[in-house]
Structures are given as structure tokens and as C-alpha cells.
C-alpha positions in Angstrom: -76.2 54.8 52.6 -72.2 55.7 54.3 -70.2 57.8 51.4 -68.1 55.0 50.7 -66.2 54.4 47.3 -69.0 52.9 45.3 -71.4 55.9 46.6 -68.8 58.6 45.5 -68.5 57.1 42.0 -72.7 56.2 41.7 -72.6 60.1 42.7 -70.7 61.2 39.8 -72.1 58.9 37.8 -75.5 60.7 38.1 -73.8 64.0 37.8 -72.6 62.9 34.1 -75.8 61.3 33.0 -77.5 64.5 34.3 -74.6 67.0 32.2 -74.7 64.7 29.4 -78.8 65.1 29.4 -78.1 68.9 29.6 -76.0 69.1 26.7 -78.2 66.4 24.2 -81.3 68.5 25.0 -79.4 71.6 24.7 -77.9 70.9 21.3 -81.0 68.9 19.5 -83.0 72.8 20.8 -80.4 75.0 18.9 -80.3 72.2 16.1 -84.2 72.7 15.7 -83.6 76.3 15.6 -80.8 77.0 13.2 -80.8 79.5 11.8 -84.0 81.0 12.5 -82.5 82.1 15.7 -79.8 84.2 14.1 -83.1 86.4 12.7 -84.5 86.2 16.3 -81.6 87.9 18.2 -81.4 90.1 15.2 -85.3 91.2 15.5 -85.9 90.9 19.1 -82.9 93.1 19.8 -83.6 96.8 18.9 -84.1 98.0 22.4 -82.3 96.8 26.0 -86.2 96.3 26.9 -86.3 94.3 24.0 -83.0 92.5 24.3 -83.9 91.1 28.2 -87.0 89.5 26.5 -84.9 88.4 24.0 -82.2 86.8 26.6 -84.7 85.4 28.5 -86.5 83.6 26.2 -83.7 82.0 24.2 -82.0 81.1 27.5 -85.1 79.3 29.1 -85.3 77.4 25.6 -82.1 76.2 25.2 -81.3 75.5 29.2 -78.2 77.4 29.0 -77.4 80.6 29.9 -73.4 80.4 29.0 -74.5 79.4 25.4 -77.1 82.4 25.5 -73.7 84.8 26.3 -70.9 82.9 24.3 -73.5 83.2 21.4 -74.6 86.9 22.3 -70.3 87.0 22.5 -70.0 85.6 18.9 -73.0 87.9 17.2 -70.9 91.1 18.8 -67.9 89.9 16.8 -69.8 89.2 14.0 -71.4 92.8 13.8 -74.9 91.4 14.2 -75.6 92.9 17.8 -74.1 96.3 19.0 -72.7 96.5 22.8 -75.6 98.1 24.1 -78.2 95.2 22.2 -76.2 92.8 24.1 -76.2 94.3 27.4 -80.1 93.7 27.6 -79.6 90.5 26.1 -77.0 88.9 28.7 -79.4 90.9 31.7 -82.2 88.3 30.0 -80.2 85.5 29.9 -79.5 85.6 33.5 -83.6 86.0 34.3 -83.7 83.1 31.7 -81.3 80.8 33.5 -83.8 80.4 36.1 -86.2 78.5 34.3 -83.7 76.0 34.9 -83.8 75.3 38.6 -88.0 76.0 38.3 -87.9 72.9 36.3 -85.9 70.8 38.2 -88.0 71.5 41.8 -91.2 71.0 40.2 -90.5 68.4 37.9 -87.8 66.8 39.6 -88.9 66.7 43.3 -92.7 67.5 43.4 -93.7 65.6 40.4 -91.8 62.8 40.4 -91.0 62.6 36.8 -88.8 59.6 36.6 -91.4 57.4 36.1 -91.9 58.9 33.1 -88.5 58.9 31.5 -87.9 55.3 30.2 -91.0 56.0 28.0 -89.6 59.0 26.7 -86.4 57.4 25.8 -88.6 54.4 24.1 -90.0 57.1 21.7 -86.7 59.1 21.2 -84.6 56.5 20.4 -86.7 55.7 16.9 -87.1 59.5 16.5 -82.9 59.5 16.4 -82.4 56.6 14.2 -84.5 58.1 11.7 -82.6 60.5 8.5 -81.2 63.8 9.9 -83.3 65.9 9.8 -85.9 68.0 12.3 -87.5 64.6 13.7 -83.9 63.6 14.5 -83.0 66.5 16.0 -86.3 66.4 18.3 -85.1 63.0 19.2 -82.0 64.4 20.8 -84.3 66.6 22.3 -86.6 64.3 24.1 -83.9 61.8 25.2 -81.7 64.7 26.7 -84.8 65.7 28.6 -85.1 62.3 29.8 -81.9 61.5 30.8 -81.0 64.6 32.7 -84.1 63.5 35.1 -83.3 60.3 35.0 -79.4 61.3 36.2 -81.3 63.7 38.9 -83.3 60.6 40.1 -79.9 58.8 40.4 -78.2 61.6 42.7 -80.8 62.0 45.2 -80.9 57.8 45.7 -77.0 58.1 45.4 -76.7 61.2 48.1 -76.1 59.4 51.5 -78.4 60.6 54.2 -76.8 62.7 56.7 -79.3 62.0 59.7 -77.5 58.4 59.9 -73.9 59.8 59.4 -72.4 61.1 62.7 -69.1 61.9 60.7 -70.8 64.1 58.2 -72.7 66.0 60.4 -70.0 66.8 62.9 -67.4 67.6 59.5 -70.3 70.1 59.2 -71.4 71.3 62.0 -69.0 74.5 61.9 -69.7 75.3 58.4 -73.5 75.2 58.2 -74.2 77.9 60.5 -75.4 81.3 58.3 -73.2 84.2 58.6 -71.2 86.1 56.4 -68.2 83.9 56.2 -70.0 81.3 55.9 -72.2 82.5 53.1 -68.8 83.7 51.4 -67.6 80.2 51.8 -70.2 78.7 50.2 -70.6 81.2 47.6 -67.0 80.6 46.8 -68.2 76.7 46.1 -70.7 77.3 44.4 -68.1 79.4 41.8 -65.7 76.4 42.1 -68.4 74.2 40.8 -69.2 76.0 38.1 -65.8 77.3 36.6 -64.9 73.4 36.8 -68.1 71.8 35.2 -68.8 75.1 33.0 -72.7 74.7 34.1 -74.4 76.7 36.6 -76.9 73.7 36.3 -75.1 71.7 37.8 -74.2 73.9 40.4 -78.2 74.1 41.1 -78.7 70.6 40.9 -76.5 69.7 43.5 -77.8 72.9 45.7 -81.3 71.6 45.5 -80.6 67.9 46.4 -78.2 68.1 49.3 -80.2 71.4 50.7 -83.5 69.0 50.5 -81.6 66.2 52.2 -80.4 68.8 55.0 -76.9 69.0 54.0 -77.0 73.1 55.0 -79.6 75.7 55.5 -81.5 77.5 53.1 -79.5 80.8 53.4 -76.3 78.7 52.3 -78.0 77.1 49.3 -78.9 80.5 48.2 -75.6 81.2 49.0 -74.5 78.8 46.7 -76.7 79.6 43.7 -75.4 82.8 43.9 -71.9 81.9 43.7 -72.7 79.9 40.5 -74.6 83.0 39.0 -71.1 84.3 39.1 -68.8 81.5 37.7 -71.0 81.3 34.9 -69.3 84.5 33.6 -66.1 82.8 32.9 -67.5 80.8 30.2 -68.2 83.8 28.3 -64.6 85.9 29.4 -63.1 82.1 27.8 -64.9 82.7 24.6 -63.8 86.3 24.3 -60.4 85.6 24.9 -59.8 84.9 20.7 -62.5 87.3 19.5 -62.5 91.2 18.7 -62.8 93.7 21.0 -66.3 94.1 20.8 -66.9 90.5 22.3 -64.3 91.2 24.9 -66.2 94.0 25.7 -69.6 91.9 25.7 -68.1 88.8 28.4 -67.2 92.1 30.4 -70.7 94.0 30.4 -71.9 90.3 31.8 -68.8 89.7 34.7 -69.8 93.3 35.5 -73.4 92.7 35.8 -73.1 90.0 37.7 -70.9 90.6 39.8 -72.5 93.6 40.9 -75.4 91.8 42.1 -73.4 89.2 44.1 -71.9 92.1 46.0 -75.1 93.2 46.9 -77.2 90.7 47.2 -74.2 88.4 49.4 -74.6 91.3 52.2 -79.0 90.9 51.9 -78.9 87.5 51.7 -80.3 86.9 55.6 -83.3 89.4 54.6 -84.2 88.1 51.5 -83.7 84.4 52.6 -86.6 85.0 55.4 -88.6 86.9 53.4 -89.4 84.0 50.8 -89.8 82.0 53.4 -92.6 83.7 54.7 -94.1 84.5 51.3 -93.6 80.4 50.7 -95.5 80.1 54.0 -98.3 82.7 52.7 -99.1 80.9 49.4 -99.0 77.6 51.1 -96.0 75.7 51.0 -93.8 74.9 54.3 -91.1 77.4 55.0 -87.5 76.3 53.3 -86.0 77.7 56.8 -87.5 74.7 59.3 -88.4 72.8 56.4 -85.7 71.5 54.1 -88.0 69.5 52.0 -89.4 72.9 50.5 -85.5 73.8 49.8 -85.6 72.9 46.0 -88.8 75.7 45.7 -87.6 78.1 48.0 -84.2 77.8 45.8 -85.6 78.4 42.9 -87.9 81.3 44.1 -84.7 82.7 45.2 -82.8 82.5 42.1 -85.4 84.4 40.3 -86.2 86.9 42.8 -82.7 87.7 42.8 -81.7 88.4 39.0 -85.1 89.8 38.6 -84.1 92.8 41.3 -80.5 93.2 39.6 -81.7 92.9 36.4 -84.7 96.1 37.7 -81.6 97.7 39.5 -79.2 97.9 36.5 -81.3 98.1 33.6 -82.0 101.6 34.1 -77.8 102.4 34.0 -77.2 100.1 31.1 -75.5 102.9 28.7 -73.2 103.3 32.0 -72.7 99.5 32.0 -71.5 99.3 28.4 -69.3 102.5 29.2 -67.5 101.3 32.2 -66.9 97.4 29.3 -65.5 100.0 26.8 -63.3 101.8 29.4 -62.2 98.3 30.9 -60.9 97.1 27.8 -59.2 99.9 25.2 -59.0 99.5 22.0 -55.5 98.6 20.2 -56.0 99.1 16.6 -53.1 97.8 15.4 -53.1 94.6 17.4 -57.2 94.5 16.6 -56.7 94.0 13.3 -54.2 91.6 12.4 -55.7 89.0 14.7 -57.9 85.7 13.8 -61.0 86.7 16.2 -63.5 83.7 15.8 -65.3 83.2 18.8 -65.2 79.1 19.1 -68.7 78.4 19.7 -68.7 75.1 20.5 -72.2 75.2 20.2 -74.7 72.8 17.2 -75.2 76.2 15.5 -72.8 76.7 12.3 -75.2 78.9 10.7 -73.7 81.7 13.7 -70.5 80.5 13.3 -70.3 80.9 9.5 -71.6 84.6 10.0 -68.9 85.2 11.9 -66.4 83.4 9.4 -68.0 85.4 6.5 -66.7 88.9 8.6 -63.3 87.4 9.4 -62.4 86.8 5.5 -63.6 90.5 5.0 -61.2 91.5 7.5 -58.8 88.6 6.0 -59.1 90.7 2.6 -58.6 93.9 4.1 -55.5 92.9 5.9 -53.7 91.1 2.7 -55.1 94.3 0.6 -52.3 96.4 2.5 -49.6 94.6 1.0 -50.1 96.0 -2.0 -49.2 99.4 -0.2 -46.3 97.9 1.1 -45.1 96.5 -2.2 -45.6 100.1 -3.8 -43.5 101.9 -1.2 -40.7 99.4 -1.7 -40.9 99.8 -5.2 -41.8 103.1 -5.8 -40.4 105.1 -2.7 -37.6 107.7 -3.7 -35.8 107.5 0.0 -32.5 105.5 -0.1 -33.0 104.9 3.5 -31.7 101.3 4.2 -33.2 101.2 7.4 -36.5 102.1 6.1 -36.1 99.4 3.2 -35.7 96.7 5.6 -38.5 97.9 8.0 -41.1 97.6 4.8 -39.5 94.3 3.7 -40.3 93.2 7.4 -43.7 94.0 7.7 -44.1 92.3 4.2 -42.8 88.9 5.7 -44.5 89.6 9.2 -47.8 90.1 7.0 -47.3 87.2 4.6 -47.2 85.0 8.2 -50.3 86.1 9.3 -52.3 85.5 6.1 -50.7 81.8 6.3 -51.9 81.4 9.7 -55.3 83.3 9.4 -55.9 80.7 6.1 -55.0 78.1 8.6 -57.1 78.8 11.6 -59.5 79.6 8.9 -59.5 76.3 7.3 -59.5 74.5 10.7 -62.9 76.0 11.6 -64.6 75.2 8.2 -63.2 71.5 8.5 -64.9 71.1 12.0 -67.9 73.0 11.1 -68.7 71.1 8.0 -69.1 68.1 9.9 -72.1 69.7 11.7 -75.6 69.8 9.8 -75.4 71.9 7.2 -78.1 73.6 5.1 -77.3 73.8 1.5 -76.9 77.4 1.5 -74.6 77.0 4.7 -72.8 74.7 3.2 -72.0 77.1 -0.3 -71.0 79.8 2.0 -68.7 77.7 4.0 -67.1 76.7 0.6 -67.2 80.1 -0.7 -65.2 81.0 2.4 -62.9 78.4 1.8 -61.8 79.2 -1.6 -61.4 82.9 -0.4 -59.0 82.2 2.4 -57.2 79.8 0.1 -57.3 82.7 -2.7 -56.0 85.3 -0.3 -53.1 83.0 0.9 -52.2 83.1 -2.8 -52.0 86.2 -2.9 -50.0 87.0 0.1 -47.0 84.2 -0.9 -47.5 86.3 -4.5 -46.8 89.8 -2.6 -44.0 88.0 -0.5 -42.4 86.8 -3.6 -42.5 90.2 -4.9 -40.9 91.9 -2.4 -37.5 89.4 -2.4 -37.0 90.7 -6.3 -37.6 94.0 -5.2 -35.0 93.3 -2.7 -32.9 91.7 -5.7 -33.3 94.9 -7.4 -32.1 97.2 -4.7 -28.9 95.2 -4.0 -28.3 95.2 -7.8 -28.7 98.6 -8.3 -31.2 97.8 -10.8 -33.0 100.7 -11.9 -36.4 101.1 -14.1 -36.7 103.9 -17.1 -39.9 105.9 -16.6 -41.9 104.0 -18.9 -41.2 101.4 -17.1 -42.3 103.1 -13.7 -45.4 104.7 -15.2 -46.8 101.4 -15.9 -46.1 99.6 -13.0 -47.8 102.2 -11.1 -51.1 102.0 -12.9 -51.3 97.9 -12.6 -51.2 98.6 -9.4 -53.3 101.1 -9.5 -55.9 98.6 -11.2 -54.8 96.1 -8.5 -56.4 98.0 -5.9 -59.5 98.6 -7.6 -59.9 95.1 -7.6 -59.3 94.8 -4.0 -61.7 97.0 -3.4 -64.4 95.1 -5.7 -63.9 92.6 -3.9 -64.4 94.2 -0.6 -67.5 95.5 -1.9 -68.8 92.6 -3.4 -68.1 90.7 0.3 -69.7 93.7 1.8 -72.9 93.4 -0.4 -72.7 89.2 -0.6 -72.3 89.0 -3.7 -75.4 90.7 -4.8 -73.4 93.7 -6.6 -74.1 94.3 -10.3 -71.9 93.4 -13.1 -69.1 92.9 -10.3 -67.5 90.0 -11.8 -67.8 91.9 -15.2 -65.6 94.7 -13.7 -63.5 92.1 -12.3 -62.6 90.8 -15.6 -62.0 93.5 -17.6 -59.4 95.3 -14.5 -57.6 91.6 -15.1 -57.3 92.2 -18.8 -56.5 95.3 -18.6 -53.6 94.8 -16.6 -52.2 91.5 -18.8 -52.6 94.2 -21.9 -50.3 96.4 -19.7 -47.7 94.1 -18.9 -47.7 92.2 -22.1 -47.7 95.5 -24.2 -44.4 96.8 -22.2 -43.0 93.8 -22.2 -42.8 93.4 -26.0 -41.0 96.7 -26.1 -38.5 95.9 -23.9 -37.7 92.4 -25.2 -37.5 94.4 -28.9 -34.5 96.4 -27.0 -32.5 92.9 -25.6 -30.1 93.2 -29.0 -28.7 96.6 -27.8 -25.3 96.2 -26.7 -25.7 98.5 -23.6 -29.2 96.7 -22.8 -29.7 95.4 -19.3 -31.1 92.0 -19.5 -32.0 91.6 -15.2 -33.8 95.0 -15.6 -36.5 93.5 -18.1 -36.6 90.3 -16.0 -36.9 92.0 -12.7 -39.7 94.2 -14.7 -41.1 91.3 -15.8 -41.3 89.1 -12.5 -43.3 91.7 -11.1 -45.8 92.2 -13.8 -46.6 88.4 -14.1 -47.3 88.3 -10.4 -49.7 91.4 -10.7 -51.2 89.1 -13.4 -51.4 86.4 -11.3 -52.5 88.5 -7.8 -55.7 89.6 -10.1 -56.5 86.0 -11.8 -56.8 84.9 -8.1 -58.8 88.1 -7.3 -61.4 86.8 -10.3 -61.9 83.9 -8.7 -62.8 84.9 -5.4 -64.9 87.1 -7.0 -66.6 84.1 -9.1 -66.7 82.5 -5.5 -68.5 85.0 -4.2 -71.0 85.1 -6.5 -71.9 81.7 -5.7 -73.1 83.2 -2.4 -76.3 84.6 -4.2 
């Protein structure tokens, strides 16, 4: 077959049925899952011995070693793994990965399983239009399976063959001849292939049909793979991009790792390339050098022999790995924390993506907690420092913007996550989240509010007696107790005793405060030299502590519901 038109797009045609095969089977395995694998990375973790396992493991079940990182990334920035956990578990993911190209030069090229996809899909197809549910999901299991073999079937009929094609072979001829440059070269296409289709499967697929239909040498196709061992880290520096710095430090740790081995192994390549050939040759299969219908083993062989060495080589200076992440990327506290940091995922798993939503609304509390601090120094502060006025009244609008957008980018993750399968317990928490953000939003437009009739007070010269003073102080004072409730009752998920008890009795305490002043000072209105703003003033900022702790009863009642 020449590479005409029609070949070109019969070529990319089996490229998507195979990526769409990758990503059916991929999602109906961490469907089936759930949440049990959550437990698993959390159990399997407790060592770096323990975390390659781990890696591997998860990554040869699910067929993907970018969603093994990006979900190692997300569990970082969740709390759930430390830096050093992760470390072994991206080293595993990387063995794991290699399970990959095993399956598709056995299955795909020296068992012939095409024959037996259709049948598959006959049998998944029924096991998808049943009710959602685990047979569905292992539906979209089987029929991913299928259809990924069925798309490699497709590419090797579609790929022309370059023993008829005197224009291919002599467009070739420089490039397929191994050296250094040329191993760069195709290393660097390999990377390409990757960072475009974000799958280092893919990468392999193509490597193992064009090597076994003599497209280049063996040393090149391992040249190849080795370059997509690489681009696979860009997935995971994409996914770390919006979270903490904890998962930037992660995607690092894993760009480090491997790219240390493509440095090393780039300049061995020659050795290592003849020596599986003549281990091939001593357990009985042709040599993938003279041979390049033994390619697709020799390939694979290769890609395990190599992040097996570099996973041996590094594991032993994984402390100094997650050193030379932290030193890569400092820490910027201030930034840190005022920033939405969900790592998107993108992955059938909300059960991950809600634990990482249920520590971004603790540090959504924590951040709209401040403005109390804020409010008190406007109110309270006895500098008449205009420029230091202004400077609080900024931060109290800067703040107010960021809760708005954090309740927004909040909200926009629950909306797309409650369309996924939801358990009903991941499905409370996700609401329970919800009406937190939405609660906290409250809050922050209620601070913001307070601060322009603080402003009002200070440009009327409006001034407070020192009963006045006193008891605004201790509302406040009560205020932050129940922020701090709150916090702990987040912390604790909502298993703390008699919280919502507390919770109630700071609220009336606080309306027996304001209402109890306030009857005094409207008692006074008939005195000739009576201020009437200052009892207003006095009394717009008592209603909206009222109001600031109704809200902060709520959440609590929300997060009770988390039980």
C-alpha cells in the first residue's frame, strides 16, 4: 500500500480507535475501583519500597502511567501522600507503564488477538446498556480492551510497507542509521508524540509497528520509547500547574527522575540495545537487531529493562530526589495561600477529587477567617494613619475577590463532578461542600460590607463611647471562636461533639450582645446632643456579626451531614 491520502487518514483513524480504546478501558478500571483505590495508595504507601509497588501496580491496572502521576499529583495536594510517599510511587508508575507495551507485543503481534475482539464487543455492549452500576462499568472495560486491539489491528494493515516504497526508504535512508544524533532525533520524536497525544502508549504503539515493519532499527525504536518515557512528564508538570506547592513539587520529583535516566541511558543505548538482543537470541526468540519481526518483544524488553535500572539506580537517593523538588520550587506563603489549587483530574474518579475539594474549603475557611482580623484593625486600631486605613480597606476588597472567585471555581468543579457516578456519601460531601463555599461567599460580601461603613465612619468622624467599643470587641471575639469551630469541625469531618451545640449558643450569645446594647442606645435617641449615625453605624455592624455567625451555623449543620 503507497502513503497516499486515504492511507494517511485510515492511519489516523486506527490511531483514534486505538486512544479511544485506551481511555474507555482506562476509565471503566478506575470506575470499578472508586474509591477503594484512595485506601490503596493511602495503605500501600508507608515506605518508598512500598510506594514503587504501589505505582506499579495501579499503573499496570489502569494502563496509564500519566493518570498514575496526575492522581499521585492530586493526593499530594490533598494531604493524603507526603513528597517522599510519592517519590516511590511515580518510580512505580514508570516500571508499571511497561505492562503496557508487554501487552501489546504479545497480544497484539504474537497472539493475534483480533479475532477475538468482535466477540468481546458482542458481550460488552449488553454489559453497558445495563443500569450503572459495576457490570456497566466492566462493560466499558471489556469494549475498551477490544477496541484498542482492534484499532492496533487497523494500523499495522493501514502502515504501507516500505520494502515496495523506493521514496520512503531513500527519505530514510540518512536517518535510520544508529548514532548519537540520530538516537537524539528520534528521541526527540518520540517526546513530540507524546506531549501532542498526552499518551506514551501511543508513542509505543506506533514504535512497535513501524520498527516490526522495518521502518528503523531496533536501537532507534528504543530510542524512541525513551523519548516518550520523557514526554510523559508534562502531563503531570500540566496538572501541577493550578495545584499547591506540594504537587508542583511532586510533577518535579517525576521530570527529575526521568529525565535523569534519559541522560544516561541515551549515551548506553548501543550497549544495552545489543545486549537484549543477545539475551532474546539465548531464550529463543530471533534477535530484534537482523530481525525486525522480533522488534515489538525486543521493545518491550527494553522498556522494562530500562526503568527497572533507573528506578534500582535512584531509589537508593530518593530523600535527595525529593530535596533537589523542594529546592526547585520555593515556597511563597503568601501567594500559596490565597490560591484555588485543585488539581483538575480529568480522570472517572470524583471520590479523589472530592478529597481534594473537602481541603480546599478548609483552606477556603481559613482564608475568609482573616477578614475578621482585618475588620478589627479597621475598627479598632488607634493609628490615624490614612495610608494605613486604606492599605487594610484594600486587602478587605482584594480578599472579598478571591472568596468570590474561589466560590466560583469551587462551584464549577462540583457541577462537573456531580455528573460523574456518584456514591451517596460522595454525593452528601459534594453538597456539603457546596453549601460551605456558598456560606463562606456570604460571609466575605458580609465583611466587605462592613468595612465601606467602617469607611463611612472614619470620613464622618464618627466615633463609638467605650461601651460601645467593649462590646463590639467581644462579638468579635465570639466570631472567631466560631471560625475556629468550624475549622475544627472540618478538620475532624464533622465527627466533633456537641459542635453544632457550641455553634448555637456563640450565635445567641452574640444577638443577646447586640440586641442588649442596642436597646440602650436607642433609649438615648431623645437626647438633644444624641448622635443618631453613631447608633446606626453601631448597629450595621452588629447585625452583620449576627448575620456572619447565622451563616457560620449553617455550615456547621452542613457539616454535620458529613457523618
Amino acid at each position: 500500500m503507497s502513503l497516499s491520502f486515504l492511507g494517511i487518514l485510515k492511519i489516523l483513524g486506527s490511531l483514534a480507535l486505538f486512544i479511544y480504546g485506551m481511555k474507555i478501558m482506562s476509565e471503566g478500571i478506575q470506575k470499578v475501583a472508586g474509591s477503594s483505590m484512595r485506601s490503596f495508595f493511602r495503605t500501600m504507601t508507608k515506605t518508598p519500597y512500598l510506594g514503587v509497588l504501589t505505582g506499579f501496580l495501579v499503573t499496570a491496572l489502569i494502563q496509564s502511567s500519566s493518570a498514575t502521576t496526575v492522581m499521585t499529583v492530586s493526593l499530594v495536594n490533598a494531604g493524603m501522600l507526603s513528597l517522599l510517599e510519592a517519590t516511590g510511587v511515580i518510580m512505580g508508575a514508570n516500571i508499571g507503564t511497561t505492562i503496557t507495551g508487554w501487552l501489546l507485543a504479545t497480544l497484539g503481534f504474537s497472539f493475534k488477538i483480533f479475532t477475538f475482539c468482535l466477540p468481546m464487543i458482542a458481550i460488552a455492549v449488553p454489559m453497558i446498556l445495563w443500569k450503572k452500576g459495576k457490570i456497566h462499568f466492566w462493560g466499558e472495560v471489556i469494549i475498551g480492551f477490544a477496541l484498542l486491539f482492534l484499532g492496533l489491528g487497523e494500523l499495522k494493515e493501514s502502515f504501507p510497507d516500505i520494502t515496495t516504497s523506493e521514496p520512503i526508504i531513500n527519505f530514510l535512508k540518512p536517518f535510520v542509521v544508529p548514532s548519537l544524533l540520530n538516537n537524539i532525533f528520534f528521541a526527540l520524536v518520540g517526546l513530540l508524540i507524546t506531549i501532542v497525544l498526552q499518551s506514551s502508549s501511543v508513542t509505543m504503539l506506533l514504535t512497535l509497528v513501524m520498527g516490526s515493519q522495518g521502518w528503523f532499527p531496533f536501537e532507534l525504536g528504543c530510542a524512541m520509547v525513551l523519548g516518550s518515557n520523557l514526554g510523559t512528564t508534562i502531563t503531570a508538570e500540566f496538572a501541577a500547574l493550578v495545584g499547591n506547592i506540594h504537587a508542583k513539587r511532586t510533577a518535579r520529583i517525576h521530570t527529575f527522575f526521568n529525565l535523569f535516566g534519559f541522560i544516561w541511558m541515551i549515551l548506553l543505548i548501543g550497549p544495552i540495545a545489543q545486549g537484549i538482543g543477545l539475551l532474546m537470541v539465548s531464550l529463543g526468540f530471533n534477535n530484534p537487531i537482523t530481525n525486525p519481526s522480533s522488534i515489538p518483544i525486543g521493545i518491550a524488553a527494553f522498556h522494562s529493562i530500562f526503568n527497572i535500572l533507573n528506578t534500582l539506580a535512584l531509589l537508593v537517593f530518593i530523600k535527595y530526589l525529593a530535596l533537589a523538588a523542594t529546592k526547585s520550587i520555593p515556597i511563597k506563603e503568601a501567594e500559596e495561600n490565597l490560591r484555588f489549587s485543585m488539581v483538575d483530574l480529568n480522570l472517572k474518579t470524583p471520590e479523589l477529587s472530592i478529597i481534594e475539594l473537602e481541603k480546599e474549603i478548609g483552606r477556603f475557611t481559613e482564608v475568609t477567617s482573616r477578614m475578621s482580623g482585618f475588620i478589627q484593625d479597621l475598627l479598632f486600631s488607634t493609628s490615624n494613619e490614612e495610608e494605613e486605613t486604606k492599605a487594610l480597606q484594600s486587602r478587605v476588597k482584594k480578599y472579598k475577590k478571591i472568596i468570590s472567585r474561589f466560590e466560583k471555581e469551587m462551584a464549577h468543579h462540583i457541577a462537573r463532578f456531580s455528573q460523574a457516578e456518584l456514591t451517596e456519601r460522595a454525593s452528601v460531601r459534594l453538597t456539603t461542600i457546596s453549601n460551605i463555599g456558598m456560606g463562606m461567599e456570604r460571609i466575605g460580601v458580609i465583611f466587605h460590607q462592613m468595612s465601606k461603613t467602617i469607611q463611612f465612619k472614619h470620613r464622618e468622624r464618627i466615633w463609638f463611647n467605650p461601651e460601645q467599643r467593649e462590646n463590639l470587641k467581644q462579638i468579635f471575639n465570639l466570631l472567631d471562636d466560631g471560625f475556629l469551630l468550624v475549622k475544627q469541625n472540618l478538620k475532624n469531618k464533622g465527627q466533633g461533639n456537641d459542635l453544632k451545640e457550641k455553634m448555637l449558643n456563640l450565635e445567641k450569645r452574640i444577638a443577646e450582645r447586640a440586641f442588649s446594647l442596642n436597646t440602650k442606645e436607642f433609649d438615648k435617641i431623645d437626647q438633644e446632643d444624641y448622635n443618631i449615625q453613631n447608633i446606626l453605624v453601631y448597629n450595621m455592624l452588629s447585625d452583620g456579626c449576627e448575620k456572619i455567625a447565622n451563616s457560620l451555623v449553617k455550615i456547621t449543620v452542613s457539616i454535620e451531614r458529613m457523618k
